[in-house]
N, C-alpha and C positions, 0 to 999 in steps of 0.2 A: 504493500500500500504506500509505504514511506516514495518506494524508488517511481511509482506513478503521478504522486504529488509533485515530487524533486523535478522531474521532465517537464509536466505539464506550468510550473514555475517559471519554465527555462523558456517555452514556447512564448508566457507572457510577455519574457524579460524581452529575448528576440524581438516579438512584435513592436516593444516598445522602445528597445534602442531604434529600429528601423523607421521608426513615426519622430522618433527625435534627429536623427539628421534628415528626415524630411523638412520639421521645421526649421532647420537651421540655413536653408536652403532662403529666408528671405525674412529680412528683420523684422517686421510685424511678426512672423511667429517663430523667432528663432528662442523668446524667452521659455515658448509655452514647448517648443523642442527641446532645451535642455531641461525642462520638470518632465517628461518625457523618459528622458533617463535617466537622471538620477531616482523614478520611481521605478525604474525598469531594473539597474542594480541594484535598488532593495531588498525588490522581489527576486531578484535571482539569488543575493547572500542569503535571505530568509530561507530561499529552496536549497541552496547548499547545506546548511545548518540542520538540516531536519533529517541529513544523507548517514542512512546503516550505516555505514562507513565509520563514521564518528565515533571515537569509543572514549573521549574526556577532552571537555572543554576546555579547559583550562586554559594553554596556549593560548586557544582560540579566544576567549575574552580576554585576553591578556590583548593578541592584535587587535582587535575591535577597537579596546579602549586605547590604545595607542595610536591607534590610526586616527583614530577622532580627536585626540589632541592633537594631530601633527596636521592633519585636514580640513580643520575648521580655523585653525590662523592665516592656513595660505589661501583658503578660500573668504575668506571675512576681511582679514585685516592687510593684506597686499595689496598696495595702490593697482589702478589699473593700468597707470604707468610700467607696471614691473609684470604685468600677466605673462608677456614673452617670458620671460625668466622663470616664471612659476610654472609655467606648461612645460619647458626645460625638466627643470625639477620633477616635477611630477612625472615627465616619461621617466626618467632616472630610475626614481622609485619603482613604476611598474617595470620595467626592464630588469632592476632589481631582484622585483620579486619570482618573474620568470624563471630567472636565472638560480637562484634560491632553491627552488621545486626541482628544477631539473638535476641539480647537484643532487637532491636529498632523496629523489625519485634513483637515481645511481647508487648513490654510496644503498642507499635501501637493500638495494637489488642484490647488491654482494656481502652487505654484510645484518642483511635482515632473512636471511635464508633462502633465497630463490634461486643464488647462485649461478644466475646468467640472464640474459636480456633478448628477446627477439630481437632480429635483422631492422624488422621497419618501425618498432616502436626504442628502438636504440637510434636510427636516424631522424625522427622524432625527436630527441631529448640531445640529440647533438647540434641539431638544424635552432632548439629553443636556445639553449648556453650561448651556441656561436655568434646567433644575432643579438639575442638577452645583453653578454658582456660587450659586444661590442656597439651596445646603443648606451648602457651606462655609464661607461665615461666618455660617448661622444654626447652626451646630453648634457653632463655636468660641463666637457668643454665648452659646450655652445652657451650654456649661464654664467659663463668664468666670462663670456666675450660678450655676452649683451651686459651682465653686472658691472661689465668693465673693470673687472678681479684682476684678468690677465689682457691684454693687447689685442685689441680690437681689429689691426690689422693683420695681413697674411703674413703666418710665419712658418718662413721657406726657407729652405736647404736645397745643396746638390743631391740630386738623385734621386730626391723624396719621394716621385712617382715611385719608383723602380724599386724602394723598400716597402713602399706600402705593398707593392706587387706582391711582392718576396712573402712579406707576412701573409696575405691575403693567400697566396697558395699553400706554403706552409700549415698555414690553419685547415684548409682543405683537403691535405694531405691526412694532417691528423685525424679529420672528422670522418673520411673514406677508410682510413685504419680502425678506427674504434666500431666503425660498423660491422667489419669484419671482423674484429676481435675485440666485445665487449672487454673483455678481459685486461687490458691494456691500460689500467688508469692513467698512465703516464701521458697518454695521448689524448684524452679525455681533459684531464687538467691542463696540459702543454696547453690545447685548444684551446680552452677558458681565456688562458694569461694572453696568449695570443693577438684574440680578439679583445681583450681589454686595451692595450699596445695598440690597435690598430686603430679602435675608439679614437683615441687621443693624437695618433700622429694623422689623420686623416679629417680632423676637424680643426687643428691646431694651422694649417694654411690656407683654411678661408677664411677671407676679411666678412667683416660683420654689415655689409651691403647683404650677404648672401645669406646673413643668419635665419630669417626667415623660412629660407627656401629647405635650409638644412633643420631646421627643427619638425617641420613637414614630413621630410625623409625619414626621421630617425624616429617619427612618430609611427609612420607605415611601418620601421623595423619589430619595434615595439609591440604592432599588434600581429605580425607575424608571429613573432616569438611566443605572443599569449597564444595564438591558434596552435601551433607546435606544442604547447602546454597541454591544451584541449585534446589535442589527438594521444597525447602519450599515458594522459588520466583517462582518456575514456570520458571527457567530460565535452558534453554536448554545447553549452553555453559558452565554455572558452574557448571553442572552434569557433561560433560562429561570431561573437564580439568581437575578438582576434582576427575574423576575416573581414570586417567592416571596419575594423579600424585602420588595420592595414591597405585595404583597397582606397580607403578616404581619404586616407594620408600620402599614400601616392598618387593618387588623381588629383589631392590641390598640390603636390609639390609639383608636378605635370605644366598646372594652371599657374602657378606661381613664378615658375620659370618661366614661362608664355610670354606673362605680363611685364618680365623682365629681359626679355628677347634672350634668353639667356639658355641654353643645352646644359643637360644633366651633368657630362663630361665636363663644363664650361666653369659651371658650380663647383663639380667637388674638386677639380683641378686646376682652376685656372688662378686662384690667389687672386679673388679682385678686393675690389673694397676697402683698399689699404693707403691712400693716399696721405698728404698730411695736411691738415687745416687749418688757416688761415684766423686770426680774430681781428685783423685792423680793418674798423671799419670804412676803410677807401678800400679793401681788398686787395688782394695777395698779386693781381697784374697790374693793380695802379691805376686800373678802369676807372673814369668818373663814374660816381653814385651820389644818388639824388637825395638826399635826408631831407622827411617835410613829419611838420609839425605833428599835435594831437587835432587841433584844433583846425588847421587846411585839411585833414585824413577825415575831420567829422562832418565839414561842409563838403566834401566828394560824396561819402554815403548820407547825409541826409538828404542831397536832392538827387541821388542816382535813380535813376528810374528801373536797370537791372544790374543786380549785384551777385554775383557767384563767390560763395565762401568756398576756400579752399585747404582744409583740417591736416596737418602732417603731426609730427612726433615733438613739435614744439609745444603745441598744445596741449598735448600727453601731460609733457613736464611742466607746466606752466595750472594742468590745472582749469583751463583756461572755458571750458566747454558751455558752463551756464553762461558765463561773459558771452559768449559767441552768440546762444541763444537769445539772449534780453537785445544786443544789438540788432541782431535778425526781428526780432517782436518791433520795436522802435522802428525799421527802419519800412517797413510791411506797413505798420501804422501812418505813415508819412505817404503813402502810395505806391512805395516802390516794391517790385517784386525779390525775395529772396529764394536760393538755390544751395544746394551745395554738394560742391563735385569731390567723389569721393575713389583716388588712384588703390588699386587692387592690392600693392604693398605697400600703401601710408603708412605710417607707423612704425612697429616692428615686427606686426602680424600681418595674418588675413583678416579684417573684420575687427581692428584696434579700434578706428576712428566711428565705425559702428557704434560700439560698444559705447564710447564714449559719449558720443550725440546722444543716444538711447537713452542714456545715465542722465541727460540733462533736459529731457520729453521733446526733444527735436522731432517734428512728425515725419513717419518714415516715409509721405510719399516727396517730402522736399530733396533725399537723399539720390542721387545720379549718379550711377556708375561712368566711368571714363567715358564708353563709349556712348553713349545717351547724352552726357553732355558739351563733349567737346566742339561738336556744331554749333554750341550756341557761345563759347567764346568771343567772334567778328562782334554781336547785336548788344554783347553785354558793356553798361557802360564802367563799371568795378569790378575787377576781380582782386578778393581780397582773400591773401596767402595765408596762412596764420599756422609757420615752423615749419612748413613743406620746403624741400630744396632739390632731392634728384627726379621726384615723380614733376616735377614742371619746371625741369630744364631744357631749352629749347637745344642745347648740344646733341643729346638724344638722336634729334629728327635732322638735325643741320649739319652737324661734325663727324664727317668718315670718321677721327681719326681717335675721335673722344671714345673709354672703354667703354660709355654706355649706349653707342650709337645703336640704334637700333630699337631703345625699349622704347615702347608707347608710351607715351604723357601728357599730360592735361593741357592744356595749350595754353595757358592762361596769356602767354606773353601776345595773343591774337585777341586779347579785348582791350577798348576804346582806353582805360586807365587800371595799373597794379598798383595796391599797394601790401605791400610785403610786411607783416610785423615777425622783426628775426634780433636777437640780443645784441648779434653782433654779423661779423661774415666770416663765418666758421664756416666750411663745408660739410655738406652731407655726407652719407654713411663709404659714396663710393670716391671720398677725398677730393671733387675736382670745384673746381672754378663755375658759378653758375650765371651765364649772360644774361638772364633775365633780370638779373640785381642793377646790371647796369644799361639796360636798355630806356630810349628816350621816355617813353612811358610808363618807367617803374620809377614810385616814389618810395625810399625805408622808414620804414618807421620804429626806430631802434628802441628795444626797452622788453622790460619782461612780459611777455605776451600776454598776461591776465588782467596787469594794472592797466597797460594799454589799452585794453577793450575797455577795462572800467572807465577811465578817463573818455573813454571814445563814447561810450552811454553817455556819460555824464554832458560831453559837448554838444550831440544831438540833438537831445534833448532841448536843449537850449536854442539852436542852431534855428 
């Protein structure tokens, strides 16, 4: 009776992870898609919990309650500034725990009496550790480089391909030996350390332009490694979560690339993103830049008739989101229409700047993906940047020569007036020089991007 419930649990869970990345799929219901699943992992640990299997809890309330201390700070109290970081993390951990089972599902094997391991559920449990270790410390590298712990940009060596190679067969070699001879701890473990070493020299030389694309990856590794879990337990629910996370995570690391005109190969080997930035505000070539008031920036949008707000990872830090909103409310009020064009890696995620408008009741039909909006840049009379710098750099579309030629970006520098609010002229994440700062029609409006808005409300108002 127990193992009918445990299944028919699992069918729930299923149904309703699958109903939550359905909503995730478009931000009016992406809140009621993650309730979705977190009810859907309820009910799937509830149906575990109740599994013959079990013969003392103990541990097991032991991780429950431990999890819920370490789960509810980084889901509560983490800025949403730091979410990249924390989805880092938390692959970690589940990579972690993967890794964990599969060790313990081994060592079991030979020293719990069984005394040997089939062919396909020992490929199994080599395929979970090999990908398991070698996403947990490329997850913690890629939080070492968004926390900015360790160097943000590429760090390269001679030959690096050509070791990582080394290892990567190496590990393959061992993982084809221990299939054939469970027996072989030595190849079993060797694997392990292997793919932990490869974690780390294999995220440690991409610059953090590309962190994104790489925490997507490592995300799909992640839920490989739970499905490889699934199959080696016999357990239904971790095959099939594991095969949705992984399929999801490589289909947006796919899209993510896209958006970044950027190849898989391109990502994990090319070292981009590593440039070095600039803070004088005349700019690192010496280009004239246009410094204008709060107070000229507040008579632009109080009588613009269309204004396109443009949300990047300044705003993130800044905080800056209600501001954005209350200007948008004031500026709507006055007759002018408000928009806002949202690039597919703003931020440091997929779906950052989402989040963030959501968090400040920004309605979602004002929100325009690139391509929906970028036509109406020419008719708009303000496009107003607020910490964006590679996703609306016009080098992208204009410069062979520049690394980012190629990716799609918001055009902003094709409406009638910019005004940029940026701290200073730091470069973005992929280190270069952005022409739109100095073009005849971009005005800076230098200062921390939250009091700036406030001050910018305040003059409106007035205006």
């Amino acid at each position: 009776m127990r193992e009918y419930i445990t299944q028919a649990t699992y069918l729930i869970a299923s149904v309703l992870f699958i109903l939550g990345l359905r909503g995730l799929t478009h931000p009016d219901k992406a809140r009621r898609g993650m309730q979705y699943a977190a009810i859907g992992m309820l009910v799937a640990i509830c149906g575990t919990l109740i599994n013959h299997d079990i013969i003392d809890y103990r541990w097991i309330a032991g991780g429950l309650v431990l999890g819920t201390l370490i789960g509810y700070p980084l889901g509560m109290w983490v800025p949403t500034t730091a979410l990249p970081q924390r989805i880092a993390m938390s692959l970690s951990f589940g990579a972690l725990a993967a890794t964990l089972v599969g060790v313990s599902e081994y060592y079991s094997a030979f020293h719990g009496g069984e005394g040997s391991i089939a062919a396909a559920r020992m490929a199994a449990l080599g395929f979970e550790v090999l990908l398991g270790s070698l996403t947990v410390t490329g997850a913690l590298m890629a939080f070492g480089k968004l926390q900015e712990l360790i160097p943000s940009q590429p760090i390269t060596y001679r030959g690096q391909n050509l070791i990582n190679f080394g290892l990567f067969a190496a590990a393959v070699g061992l993982f084809i030996m221990v299939i054939i001879d469970p027996t072989k701890a030595f190849a079993f473990y060797g694997m392990i350390a292997i793919a932990a070493t490869l974690g780390v020299l294999m995220v440690i030389p991409i610059g953090g332009a590309d962190m994104p694309v790489v925490v997507a990856l490592l995300n799909s590794y992640c839920g490989l490694a739970a499905s490889a879990t699934g199959f080696a337990l016999g357990n239904s629910i971790l095959i099939i979560c594991g095969a949705l996370d992984g399929a999801s995570g490589f289909l947006l690391s796919i899209l993510m690339s896209k958006a970044m005109n950027r190849s898989f190969a391109n990502v994990l080997f090319g070292a981009f993103g590593g440039g070095a930035p600039t803070e004088a505000p005349t700019g690192g070539s010496g280009l004239p830049v246009r410094a204008i008031s709060v107070e000229d920036a507040a008579v632009q949008l109080a009588y613009a008739q269309r204004v396109i707000i443009i949300p990047g990872y300044g705003m993130a830090v800044a905080q800056a989101q209600h501001a954005v909103r209350e200007l948008a409310e004031l500026i709507e009020k006055r007759g002018g229409e408000v928009k806002y064009a949202i690039h597919p890696v703003a931020g440091r995620m997929p779906g950052h700047m989402n989040v963030l408008l959501a968090e400040a009741n920004v309605p979602y039909d004002r929100l325009y993906d690139m391509d929906e909006i970028n036509g109406e840049f020419p008719q708009t009379d303000v496009a107003l940047v607020i910490g964006a710098n590679d996703v609306v750099n016009p080098a992208a579309r204009d410069d062979q020569s520049s690394p980012i030629y190629g990716m799609p970006i918001l055009d902003a520098d094709r409406a009638k007036h910019v005004i940029v609010l940026k701290r200073g002229m730091a470069a973005g994440f992929a280190g270069i020089e952005n022409a739109l700062f100095h073009a005849p029609a971009t005005s800076m409006l230098f200062g921390d991007a939250k009091s700036s808005l406030v001050k910018l409300v305040s003059e409106v108002k007035s205006a």
